[in-house]
BALUMKE-395581 format. One record per residue (C-alpha): chain; x, z, y. Coordinates in steps of 0.001 Angstrom, whole numbers. Layout:
REM residues N
- A, X, Z, Y
...
***
This chain:
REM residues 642
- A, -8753, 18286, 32146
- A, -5844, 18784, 34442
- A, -3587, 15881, 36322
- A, -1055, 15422, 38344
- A, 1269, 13120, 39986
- A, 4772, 14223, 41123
- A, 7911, 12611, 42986
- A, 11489, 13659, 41013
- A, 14989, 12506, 42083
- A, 16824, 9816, 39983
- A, 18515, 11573, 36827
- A, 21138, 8829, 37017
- A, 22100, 5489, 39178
- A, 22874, 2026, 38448
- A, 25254, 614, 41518
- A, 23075, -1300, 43584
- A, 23486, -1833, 47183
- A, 21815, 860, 48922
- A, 23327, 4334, 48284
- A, 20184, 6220, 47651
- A, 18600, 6599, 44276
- A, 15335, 5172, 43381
- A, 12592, 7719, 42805
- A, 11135, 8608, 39878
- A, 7374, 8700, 39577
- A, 5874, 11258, 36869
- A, 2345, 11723, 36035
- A, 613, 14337, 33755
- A, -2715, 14346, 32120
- A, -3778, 16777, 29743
- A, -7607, 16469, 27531
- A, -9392, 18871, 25531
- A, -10550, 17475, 22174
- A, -12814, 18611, 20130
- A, -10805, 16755, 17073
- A, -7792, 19018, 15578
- A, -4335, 17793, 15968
- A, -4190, 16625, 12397
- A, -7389, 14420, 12672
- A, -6312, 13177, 16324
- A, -2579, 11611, 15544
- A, -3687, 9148, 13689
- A, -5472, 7386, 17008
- A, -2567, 7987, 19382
- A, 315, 7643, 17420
- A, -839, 3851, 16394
- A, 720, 2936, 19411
- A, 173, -829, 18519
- A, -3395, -99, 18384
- A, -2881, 2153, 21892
- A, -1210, -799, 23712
- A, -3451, -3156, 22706
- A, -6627, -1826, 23850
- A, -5020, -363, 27126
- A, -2736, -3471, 28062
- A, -3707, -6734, 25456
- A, -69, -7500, 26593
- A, 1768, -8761, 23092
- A, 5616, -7909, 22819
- A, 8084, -10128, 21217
- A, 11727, -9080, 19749
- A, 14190, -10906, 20992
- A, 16626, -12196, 18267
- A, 19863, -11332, 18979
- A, 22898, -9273, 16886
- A, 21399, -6407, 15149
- A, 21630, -2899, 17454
- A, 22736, 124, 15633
- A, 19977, 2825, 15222
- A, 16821, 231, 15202
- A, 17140, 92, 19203
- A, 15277, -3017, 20061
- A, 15243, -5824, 22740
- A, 11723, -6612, 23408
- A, 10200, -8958, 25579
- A, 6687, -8717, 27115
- A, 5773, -12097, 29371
- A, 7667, -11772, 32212
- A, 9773, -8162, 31564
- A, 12912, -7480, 29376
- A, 13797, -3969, 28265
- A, 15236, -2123, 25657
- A, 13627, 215, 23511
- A, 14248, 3216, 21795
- A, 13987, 4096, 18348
- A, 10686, 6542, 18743
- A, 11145, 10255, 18441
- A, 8424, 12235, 16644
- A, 7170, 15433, 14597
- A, 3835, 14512, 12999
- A, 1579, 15738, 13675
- A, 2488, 17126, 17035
- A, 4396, 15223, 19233
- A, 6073, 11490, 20036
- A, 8439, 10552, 22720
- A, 10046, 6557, 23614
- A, 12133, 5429, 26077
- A, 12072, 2053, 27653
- A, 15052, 530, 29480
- A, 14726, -3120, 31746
- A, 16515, -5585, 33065
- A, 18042, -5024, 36912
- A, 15927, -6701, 39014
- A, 12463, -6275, 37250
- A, 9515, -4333, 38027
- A, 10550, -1019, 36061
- A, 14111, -8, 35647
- A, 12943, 2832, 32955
- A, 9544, 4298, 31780
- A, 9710, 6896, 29054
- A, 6730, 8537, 27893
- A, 6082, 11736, 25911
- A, 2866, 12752, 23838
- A, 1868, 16318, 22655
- A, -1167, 17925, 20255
- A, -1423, 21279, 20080
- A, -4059, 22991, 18417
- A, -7188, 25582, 20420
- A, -8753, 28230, 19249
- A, -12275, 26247, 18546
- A, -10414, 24303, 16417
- A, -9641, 21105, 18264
- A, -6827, 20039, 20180
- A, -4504, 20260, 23349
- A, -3442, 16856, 24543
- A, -1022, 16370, 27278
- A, 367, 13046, 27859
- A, 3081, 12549, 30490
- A, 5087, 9243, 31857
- A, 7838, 8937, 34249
- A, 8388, 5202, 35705
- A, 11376, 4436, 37909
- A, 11250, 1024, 39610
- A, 13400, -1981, 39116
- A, 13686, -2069, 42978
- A, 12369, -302, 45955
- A, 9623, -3043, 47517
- A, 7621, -1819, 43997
- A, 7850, 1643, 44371
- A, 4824, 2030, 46850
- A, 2329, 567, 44452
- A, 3950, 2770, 41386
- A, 1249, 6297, 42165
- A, -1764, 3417, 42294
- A, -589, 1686, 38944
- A, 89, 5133, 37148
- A, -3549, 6295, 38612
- A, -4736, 3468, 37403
- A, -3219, 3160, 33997
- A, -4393, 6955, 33464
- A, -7934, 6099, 34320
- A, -8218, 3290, 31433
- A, -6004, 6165, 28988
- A, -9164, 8352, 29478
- A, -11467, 6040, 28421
- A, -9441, 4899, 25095
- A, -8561, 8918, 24353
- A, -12274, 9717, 25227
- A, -13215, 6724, 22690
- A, -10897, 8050, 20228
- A, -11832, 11857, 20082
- A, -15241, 10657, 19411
- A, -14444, 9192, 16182
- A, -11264, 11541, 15287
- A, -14220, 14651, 15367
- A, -16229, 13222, 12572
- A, -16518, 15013, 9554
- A, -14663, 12213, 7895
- A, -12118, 10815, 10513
- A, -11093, 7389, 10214
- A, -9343, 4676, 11913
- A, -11735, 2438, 9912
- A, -14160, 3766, 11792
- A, -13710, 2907, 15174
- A, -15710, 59, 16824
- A, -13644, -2469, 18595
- A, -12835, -1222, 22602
- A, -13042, -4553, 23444
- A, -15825, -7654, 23291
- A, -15643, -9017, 19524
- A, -14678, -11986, 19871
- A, -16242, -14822, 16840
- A, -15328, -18582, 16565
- A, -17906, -21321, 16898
- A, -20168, -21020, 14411
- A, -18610, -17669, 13275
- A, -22106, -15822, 12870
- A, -23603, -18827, 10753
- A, -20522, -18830, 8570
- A, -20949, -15311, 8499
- A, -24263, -15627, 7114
- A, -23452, -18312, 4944
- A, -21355, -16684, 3151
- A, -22847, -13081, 3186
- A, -25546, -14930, 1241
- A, -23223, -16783, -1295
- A, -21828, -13424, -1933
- A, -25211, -11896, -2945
- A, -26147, -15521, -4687
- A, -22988, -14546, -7164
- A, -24219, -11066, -8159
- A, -22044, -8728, -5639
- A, -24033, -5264, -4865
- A, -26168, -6157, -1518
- A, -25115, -2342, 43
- A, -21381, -3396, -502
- A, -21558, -6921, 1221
- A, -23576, -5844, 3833
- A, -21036, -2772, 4463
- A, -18448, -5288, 4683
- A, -20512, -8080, 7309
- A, -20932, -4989, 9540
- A, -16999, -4135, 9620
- A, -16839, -7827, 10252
- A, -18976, -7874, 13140
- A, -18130, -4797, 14674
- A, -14430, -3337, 13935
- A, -11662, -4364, 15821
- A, -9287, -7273, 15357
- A, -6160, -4998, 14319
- A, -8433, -2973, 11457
- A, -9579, -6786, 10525
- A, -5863, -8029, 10765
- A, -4675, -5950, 7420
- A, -7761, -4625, 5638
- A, -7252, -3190, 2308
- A, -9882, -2925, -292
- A, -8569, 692, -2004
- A, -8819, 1951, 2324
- A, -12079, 697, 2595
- A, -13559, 2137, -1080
- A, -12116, 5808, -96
- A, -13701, 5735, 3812
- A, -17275, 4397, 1756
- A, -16603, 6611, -1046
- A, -17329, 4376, -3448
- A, -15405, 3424, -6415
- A, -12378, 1559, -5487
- A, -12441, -1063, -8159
- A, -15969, -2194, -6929
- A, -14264, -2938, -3388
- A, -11351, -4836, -4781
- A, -14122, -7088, -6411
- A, -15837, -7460, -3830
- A, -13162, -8568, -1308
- A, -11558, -11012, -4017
- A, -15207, -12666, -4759
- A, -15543, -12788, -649
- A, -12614, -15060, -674
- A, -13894, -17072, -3104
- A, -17434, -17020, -1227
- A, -15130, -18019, 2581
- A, -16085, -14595, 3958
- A, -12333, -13425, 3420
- A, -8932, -14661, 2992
- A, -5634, -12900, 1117
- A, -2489, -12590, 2219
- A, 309, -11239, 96
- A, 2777, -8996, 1850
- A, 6970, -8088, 1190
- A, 7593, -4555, 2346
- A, 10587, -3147, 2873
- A, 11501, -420, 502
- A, 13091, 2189, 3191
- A, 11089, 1558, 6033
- A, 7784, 285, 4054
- A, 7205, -2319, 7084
- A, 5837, -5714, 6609
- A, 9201, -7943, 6255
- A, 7498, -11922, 4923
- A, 4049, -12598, 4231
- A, 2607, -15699, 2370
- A, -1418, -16693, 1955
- A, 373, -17637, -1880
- A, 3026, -16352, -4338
- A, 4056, -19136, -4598
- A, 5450, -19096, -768
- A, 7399, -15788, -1415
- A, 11230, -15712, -1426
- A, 11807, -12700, -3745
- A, 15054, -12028, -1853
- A, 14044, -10653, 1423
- A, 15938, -9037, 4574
- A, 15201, -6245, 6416
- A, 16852, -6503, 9688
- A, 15708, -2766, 10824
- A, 17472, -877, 7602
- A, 19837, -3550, 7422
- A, 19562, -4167, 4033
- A, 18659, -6695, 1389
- A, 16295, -6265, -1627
- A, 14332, -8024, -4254
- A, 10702, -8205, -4390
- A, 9146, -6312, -7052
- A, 5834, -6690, -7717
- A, 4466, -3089, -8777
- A, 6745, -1616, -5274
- A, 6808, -3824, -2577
- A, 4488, -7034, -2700
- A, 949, -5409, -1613
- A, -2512, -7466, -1260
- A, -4367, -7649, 1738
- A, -7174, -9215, 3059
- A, -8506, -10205, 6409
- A, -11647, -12185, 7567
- A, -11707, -16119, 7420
- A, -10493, -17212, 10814
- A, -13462, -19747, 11211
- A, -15527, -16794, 11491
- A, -14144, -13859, 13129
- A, -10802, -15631, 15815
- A, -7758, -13617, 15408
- A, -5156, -13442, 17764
- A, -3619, -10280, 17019
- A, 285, -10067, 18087
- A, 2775, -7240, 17772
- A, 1708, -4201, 20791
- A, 4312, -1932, 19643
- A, 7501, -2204, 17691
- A, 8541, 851, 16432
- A, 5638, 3660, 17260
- A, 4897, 6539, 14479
- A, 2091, 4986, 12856
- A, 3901, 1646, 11691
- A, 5656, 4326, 9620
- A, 3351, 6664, 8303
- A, 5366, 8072, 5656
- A, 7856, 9435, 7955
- A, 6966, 12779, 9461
- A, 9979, 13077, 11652
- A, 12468, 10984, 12805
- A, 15125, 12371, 15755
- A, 17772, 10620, 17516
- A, 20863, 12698, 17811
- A, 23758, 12189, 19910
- A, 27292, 12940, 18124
- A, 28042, 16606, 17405
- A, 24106, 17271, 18647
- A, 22170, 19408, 16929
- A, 18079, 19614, 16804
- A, 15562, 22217, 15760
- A, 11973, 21171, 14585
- A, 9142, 23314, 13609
- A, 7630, 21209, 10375
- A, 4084, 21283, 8913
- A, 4558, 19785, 5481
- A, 2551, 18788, 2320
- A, 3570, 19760, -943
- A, 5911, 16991, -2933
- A, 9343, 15471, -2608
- A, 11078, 14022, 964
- A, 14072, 12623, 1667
- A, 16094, 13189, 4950
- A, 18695, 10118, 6017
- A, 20724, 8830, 8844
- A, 19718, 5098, 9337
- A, 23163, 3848, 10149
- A, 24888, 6642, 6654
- A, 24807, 6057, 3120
- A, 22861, 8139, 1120
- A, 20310, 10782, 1559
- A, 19257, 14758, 1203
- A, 16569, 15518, -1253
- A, 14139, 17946, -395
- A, 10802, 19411, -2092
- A, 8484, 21069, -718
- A, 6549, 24059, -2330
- A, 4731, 27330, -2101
- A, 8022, 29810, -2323
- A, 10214, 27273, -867
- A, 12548, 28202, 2105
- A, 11206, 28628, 5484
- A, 14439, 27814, 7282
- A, 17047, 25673, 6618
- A, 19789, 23451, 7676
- A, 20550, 20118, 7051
- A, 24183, 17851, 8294
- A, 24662, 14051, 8732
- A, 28231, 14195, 7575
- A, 30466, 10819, 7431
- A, 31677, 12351, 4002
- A, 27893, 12600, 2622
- A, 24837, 14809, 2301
- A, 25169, 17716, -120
- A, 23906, 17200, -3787
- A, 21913, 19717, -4522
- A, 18104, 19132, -3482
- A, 16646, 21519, -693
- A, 13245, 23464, -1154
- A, 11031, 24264, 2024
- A, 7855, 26025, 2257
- A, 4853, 23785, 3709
- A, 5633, 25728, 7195
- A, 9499, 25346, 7838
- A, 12192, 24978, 9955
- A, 14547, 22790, 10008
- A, 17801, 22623, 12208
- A, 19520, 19113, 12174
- A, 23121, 18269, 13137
- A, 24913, 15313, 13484
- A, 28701, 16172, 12369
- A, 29195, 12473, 13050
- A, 31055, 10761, 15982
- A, 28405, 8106, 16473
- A, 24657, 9044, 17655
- A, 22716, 9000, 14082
- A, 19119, 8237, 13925
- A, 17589, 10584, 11389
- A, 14640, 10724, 9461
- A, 12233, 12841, 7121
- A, 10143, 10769, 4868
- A, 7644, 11262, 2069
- A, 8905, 9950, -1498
- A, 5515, 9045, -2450
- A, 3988, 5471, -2013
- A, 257, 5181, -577
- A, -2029, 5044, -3261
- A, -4432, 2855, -745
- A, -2289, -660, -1478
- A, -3448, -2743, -3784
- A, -29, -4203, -5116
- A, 433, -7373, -6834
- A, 1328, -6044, -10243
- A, -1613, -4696, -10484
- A, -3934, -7452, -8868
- A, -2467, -10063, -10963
- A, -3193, -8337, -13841
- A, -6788, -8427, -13596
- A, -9249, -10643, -15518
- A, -10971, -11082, -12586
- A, -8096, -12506, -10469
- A, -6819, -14614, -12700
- A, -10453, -16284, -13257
- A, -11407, -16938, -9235
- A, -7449, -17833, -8459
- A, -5844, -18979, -12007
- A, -3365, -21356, -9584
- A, -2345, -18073, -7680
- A, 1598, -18494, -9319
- A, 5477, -18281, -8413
- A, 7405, -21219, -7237
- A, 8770, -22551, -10513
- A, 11733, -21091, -12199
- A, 11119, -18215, -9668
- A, 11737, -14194, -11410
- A, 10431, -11378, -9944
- A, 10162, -7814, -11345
- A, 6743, -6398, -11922
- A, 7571, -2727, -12671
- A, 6638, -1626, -15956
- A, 2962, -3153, -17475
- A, 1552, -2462, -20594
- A, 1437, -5771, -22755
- A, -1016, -6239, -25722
- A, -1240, -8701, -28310
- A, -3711, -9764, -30707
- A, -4194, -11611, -33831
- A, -7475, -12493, -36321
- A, -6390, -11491, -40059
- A, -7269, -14650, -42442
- A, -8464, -16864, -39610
- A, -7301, -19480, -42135
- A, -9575, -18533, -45020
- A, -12362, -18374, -42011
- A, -12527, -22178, -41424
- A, -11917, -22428, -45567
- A, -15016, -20463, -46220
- A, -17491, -20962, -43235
- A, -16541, -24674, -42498
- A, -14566, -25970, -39337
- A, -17511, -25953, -36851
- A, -18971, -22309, -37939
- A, -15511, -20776, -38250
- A, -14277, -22119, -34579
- A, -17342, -21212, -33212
- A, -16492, -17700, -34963
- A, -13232, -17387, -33184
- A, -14759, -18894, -29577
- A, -16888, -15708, -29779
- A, -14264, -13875, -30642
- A, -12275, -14841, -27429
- A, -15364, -13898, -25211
- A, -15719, -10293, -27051
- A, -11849, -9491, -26003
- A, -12100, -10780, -22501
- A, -15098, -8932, -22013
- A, -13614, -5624, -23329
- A, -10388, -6987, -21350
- A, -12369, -7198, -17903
- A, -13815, -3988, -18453
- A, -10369, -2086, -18511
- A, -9249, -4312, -15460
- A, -7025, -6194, -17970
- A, -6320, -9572, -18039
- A, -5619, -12143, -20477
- A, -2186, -14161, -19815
- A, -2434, -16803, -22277
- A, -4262, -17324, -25851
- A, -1759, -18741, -28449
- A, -4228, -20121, -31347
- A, -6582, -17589, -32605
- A, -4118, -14367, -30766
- A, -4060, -13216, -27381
- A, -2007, -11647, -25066
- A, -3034, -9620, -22120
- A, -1796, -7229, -19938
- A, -2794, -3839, -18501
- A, -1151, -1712, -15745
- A, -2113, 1934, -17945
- A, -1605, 1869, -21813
- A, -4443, 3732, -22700
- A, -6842, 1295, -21447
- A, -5137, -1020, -23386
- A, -6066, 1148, -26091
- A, -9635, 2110, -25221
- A, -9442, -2395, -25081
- A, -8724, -2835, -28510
- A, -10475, 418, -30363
- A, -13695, -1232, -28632
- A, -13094, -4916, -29324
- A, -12097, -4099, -32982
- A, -15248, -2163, -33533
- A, -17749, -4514, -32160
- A, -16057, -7936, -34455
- A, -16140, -5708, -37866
- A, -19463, -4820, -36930
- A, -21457, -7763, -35773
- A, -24919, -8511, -36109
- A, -26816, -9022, -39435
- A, -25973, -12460, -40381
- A, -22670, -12670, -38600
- A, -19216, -12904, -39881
- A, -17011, -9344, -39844
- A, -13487, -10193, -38448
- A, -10322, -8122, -38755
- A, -8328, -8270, -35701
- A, -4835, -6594, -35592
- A, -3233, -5525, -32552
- A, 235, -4292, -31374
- A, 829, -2419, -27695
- A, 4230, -1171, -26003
- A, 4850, -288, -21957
- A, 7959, -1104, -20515
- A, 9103, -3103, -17119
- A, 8714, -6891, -17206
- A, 9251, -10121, -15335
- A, 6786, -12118, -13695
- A, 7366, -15972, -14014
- A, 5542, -19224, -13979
- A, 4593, -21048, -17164
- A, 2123, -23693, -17393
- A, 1716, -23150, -13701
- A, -140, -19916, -14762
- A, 1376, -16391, -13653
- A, 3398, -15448, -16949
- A, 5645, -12313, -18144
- A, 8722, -12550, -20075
- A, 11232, -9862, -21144
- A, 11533, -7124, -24220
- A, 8909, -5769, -23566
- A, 6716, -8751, -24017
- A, 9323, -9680, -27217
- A, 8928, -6470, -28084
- A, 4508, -6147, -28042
- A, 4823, -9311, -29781
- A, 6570, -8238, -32730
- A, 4498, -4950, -33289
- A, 1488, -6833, -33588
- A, 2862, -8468, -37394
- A, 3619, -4858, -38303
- A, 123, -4299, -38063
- A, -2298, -3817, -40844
- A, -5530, -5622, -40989
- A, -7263, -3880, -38784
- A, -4789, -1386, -37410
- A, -3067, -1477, -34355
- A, 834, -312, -33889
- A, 2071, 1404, -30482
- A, 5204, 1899, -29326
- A, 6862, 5731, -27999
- A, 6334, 4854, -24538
- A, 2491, 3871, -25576
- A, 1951, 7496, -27895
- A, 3654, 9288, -25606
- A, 2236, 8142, -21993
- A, -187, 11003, -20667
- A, -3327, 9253, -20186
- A, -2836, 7910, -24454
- A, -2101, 11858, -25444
- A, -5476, 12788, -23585
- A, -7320, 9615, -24810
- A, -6101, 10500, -28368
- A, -7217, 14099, -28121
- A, -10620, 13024, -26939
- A, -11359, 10372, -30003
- A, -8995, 12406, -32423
- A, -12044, 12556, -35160
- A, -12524, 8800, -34865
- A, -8987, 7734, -35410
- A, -5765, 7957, -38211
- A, -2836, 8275, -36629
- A, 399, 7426, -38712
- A, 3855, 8131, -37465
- A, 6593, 5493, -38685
- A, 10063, 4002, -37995
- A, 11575, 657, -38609
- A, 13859, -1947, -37050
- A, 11832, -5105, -35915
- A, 12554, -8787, -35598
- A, 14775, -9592, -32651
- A, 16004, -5975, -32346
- A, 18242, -5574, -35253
- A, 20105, -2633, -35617
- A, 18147, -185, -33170
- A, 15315, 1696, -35510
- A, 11878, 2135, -33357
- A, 9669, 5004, -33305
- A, 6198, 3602, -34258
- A, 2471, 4552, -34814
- A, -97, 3008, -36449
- A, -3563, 3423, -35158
- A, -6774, 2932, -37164
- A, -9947, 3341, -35955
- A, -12503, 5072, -38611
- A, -14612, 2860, -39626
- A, -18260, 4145, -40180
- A, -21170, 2662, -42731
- A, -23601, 736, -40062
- A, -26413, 3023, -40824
- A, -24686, 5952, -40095
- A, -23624, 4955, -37231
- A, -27018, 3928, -35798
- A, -28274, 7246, -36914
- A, -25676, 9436, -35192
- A, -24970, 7562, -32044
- A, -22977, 4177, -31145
- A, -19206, 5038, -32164
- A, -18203, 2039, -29153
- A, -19639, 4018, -26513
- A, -17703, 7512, -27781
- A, -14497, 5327, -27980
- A, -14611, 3771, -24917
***
């Protein structure tokens, strides 16, 4: 571990009344980790997470005009400054530059981080910071405050490197730096409800995973916890988790808290504890741009512990560091006509390169035999059309043909996989059951991305009460209803609303709408000895819908709904009729070829009710229907469908 603590002349001069410059203090500290670069950025590039267990001093942005290139006015208590936009090259290096106010304590700090990896397979840090003061009665304590502020960085990188070096390195996994801090009574509500959890059937291992990241994580992991995270770091499956933190509300262990990202940046722009407290047009003041919530892209579910258990008071440390933006690898600020050269370790799949402050964007994918150098100009007459391939270890020389400095950045295309968004959330049995008032402000319409709908119908439900009698017959169809929700809840469905003896539910995947009805349809034509068969026929089509609020229930309305609806007459008795999108989604053609000697497929077209004049590619789906015997004698033909 090498330090050091130097005296440089003033780079430039504000007039102030004495005619020589302030100094410039710089200190250098460099670690050996035994964590690899990779592992290590995670820690200390979450500058909010950095600041707040160094400092605990929360920053505020000062509302003002928007700045050009997401510079920022920040306060923090008594100092001013601008900051920035952050400069970095995951997974190797950050920079940020911090201007005040005349008069104050600083006049600029910048401060530049840098991973490199060793031979034994760990990593190189060296961390440097240059401070100039705001005026020269503070520059005598400025080589005690850097020592000092060094000293507490040791113990937070030290902290860090232990966890980053695990076999599996996570930020879940790092214990709180500072005292947890619980309200009164917090560890008997705790208990409480760790115990009504259990009491309602949730898997003991799995609540008590989730008490000890309670009482032991830190109030920023606590502040945004998300249940698909937390199943991948326990390696469990992630539906389990999602259960479990939605039944912990219930139980007062956890609360929700639905979230509006921004679709360019991806950063947290409103937040509601209910839908029904989201504006679906939002602002983004950093991209400068307005958008509309959509369910299945930007509105994501999290979850954080019930404040009369574990306090929060958890602020903003940081305003623009690299891991509020993880899907950006780079981002460079480049003066006009400047030009920049970074060395890029990449992952395989598509990126986009953009100027914050220019329209439009270069498309780039990245793949075994793609380009190991190349060059890429922010142009005021637009980026070039055709898309760029790089190999996973490139190159890359920016330039900046504009007359204005450009902010640029290299992001991934693809979404996390780790949010749970609302489209999906709302469409589970299980959500709709513990929060059926969970719905948008009335006459509120907001896109959920494209859902599989199902709907259902019994065939001669009429001749049912005719033949059995009213009571038998309704107790018939009551049954009925619990068989489909069962199968429903299974699939993570969820029905939306039962219309007399029909359904209709929604599923985020079509063939689990599938594997749904196959099952359901099985188990009512076979029912016990003594029980009456039913027929139940079924139609299924996948397209993008809109969320609304009917009956103050969550609701979905467009063709596609119209659409599911009207395939479910064309069925036959106990046949089921899918739409192209349905037969020809991926996960139906490998669900088909897996069950292919248990089912008829039949290929058909025809126009349908409400869509004159546009002829549909159809299927009709029939499940073979075995003798009862045989079927006991050669296995259970539910369990090979499902």
């Amino acid at each position: 571990m090498k330090n050091a603590l130097t005296l440089t002349s003033a780079a430039k001069q504000e007039p102030r009344r004495f005619s020589m410059p302030l100094p410039e203090f710089h200190y250098t500290k460099e670690w050996r980790l035994k964590s690899s670069p990779e592992a290590f950025w995670p820690f200390i590039s979450d500058t909010h997470r950095f600041n707040h267990d160094w400092a605990n001093v929360p920053l505020r942005r000062v509302k003002g005009e928007r700045s050009l290139n997401a510079y920022r006015l920040v306060r923090a208590q008594f100092l001013e400054f601008e900051e920035e936009p952050f400069e970095w090259v995951r997974p190797h290096r950050y920079s940020s530059i911090r201007r005040f106010r005349p008069g104050q304590l600083f006049s600029e700090v910048r401060v530049r981080v840098q991973l490199s990896p060793t031979p034994d397979g760990g990593a190189r840090l060296v961390y440097d910071t240059w401070m100039r003061p705001g005026r020269w009665i503070f520059a005598p304590g400025f080589p005690f405050g850097l020592r000092y502020i060094y000293f507490v960085f040791d113990k937070l990188i030290r902290h860090y490197d232990k966890v980053a070096s695990q076999p599996a390195p996570s930020l879940l996994a790092l214990p709180s730096a500072k005292p947890v801090n619980f309200a009164p009574g917090g560890h008997e509500r705790l208990t409480a409800a760790r115990d009504e959890l259990l009491r309602l059937g949730a898997e003991r291992k799995l609540v008590e995973r989730l008490v000890e990241m309670i009482e032991t994580a830190d109030e920023l992991t606590l502040a945004h916890l998300r249940p698909y995270q937390l199943a991948d770091y326990w390696g469990v499956p992630r539906h389990e988790v999602l259960a479990l933190c939605l039944w912990a509300v219930r139980a007062g262990l956890l609360e929700f808290r639905w979230e509006i990202l921004c679709p360019l940046c991806r950063n947290e722009k409103q937040s509601a504890t209910t839908l029904s407290d989201l504006q679906s047009e939002v602002h983004c003041d950093t991209c400068n741009i307005d958008f509309s919530a959509n369910f299945a892209r930007s509105v994501e579910l999290t979850f954080s512990p019930n404040p009369s258990i574990r306090a929060r008071e958890v602020g903003e440390f940081c305003v623009g560091g690299p891991q509020l933006t993880p899907h950006i690898v780079a981002q460079q600020l480049l003066p006009a006509g400047g030009q920049r050269t970074i060395a890029l370790p990449l992952e395989e799949g598509r990126y986009r390169l953009r100027a914050l402050e220019l329209p439009g964007s270069q498309s780039l994918v990245v793949v075994p035999d793609g380009d190991i150098e190349a060059m890429v100009s922010a142009s005021p007459s637009g980026w070039p059309d055709e898309e760029l391939s790089l190999a996973p270890s490139t190159t890359l020389h920016l330039e900046n043909s504009t007359r204005n400095e450009q902010l640029l950045i290299l992001e991934r295309m693809a979404w996390s996989d780790q949010a749970v968004m609302a489209a999906e959330v709302t469409a589970m049995q299980l959500f709709r059951d513990l929060f059926a008032r969970e719905a948008l402000r009335p006459g509120e319409k907001v896109s959920v991305g494209s859902l599989t709908i199902l709907f259902t119908d019994l065939r001669g439900s009429t001749r049912l009460y005719r033949d059995l009698g009213d009571a038998v017959a309704f107790g018939r169809v009551m049954s009925h209803f619990d068989t489909l929700k069962d199968a429903i809840a299974s699939e993570d469905g969820a029905i939306v609303k039962t219309i007399g003896d029909a359904i209709m539910a929604v599923f985020t995947q079509p063939a689990a709408a599938l594997r749904t009805i196959l099952k359901a349809q099985h188990q009512l034509a076979n029912p016990p000895d003594g029980v009456t068969p039913l027929l139940l026929k079924a139609g299924i089509h996948y397209g993008p819908c809109i969320a609304v609020t009917l009956n103050d229930r969550l609701d979905y309305f467009g063709s596609t709904v119209n659409l599911a609806s009207r395939l479910e007459g064309l069925s036959s008795e106990d046949g089921i009729v899918i739409s192209g999108p349905v037969r020809n989604d991926p996960g139906v053609v490998q669900y088909f070829g897996e069950i292919a000697d248990l089912i008829s497929l039949e290929p058909f077209e025809t126009e349908v009710k409400g869509f004159e004049g546009e002829q549909f590619a159809l299927w009709r789906v029939r499940l073979n229907m075995l003798e009862k015997r045989r079927r006991k004698s050669k296995g259970d033909t539910v369990a090979q469908v499902a």
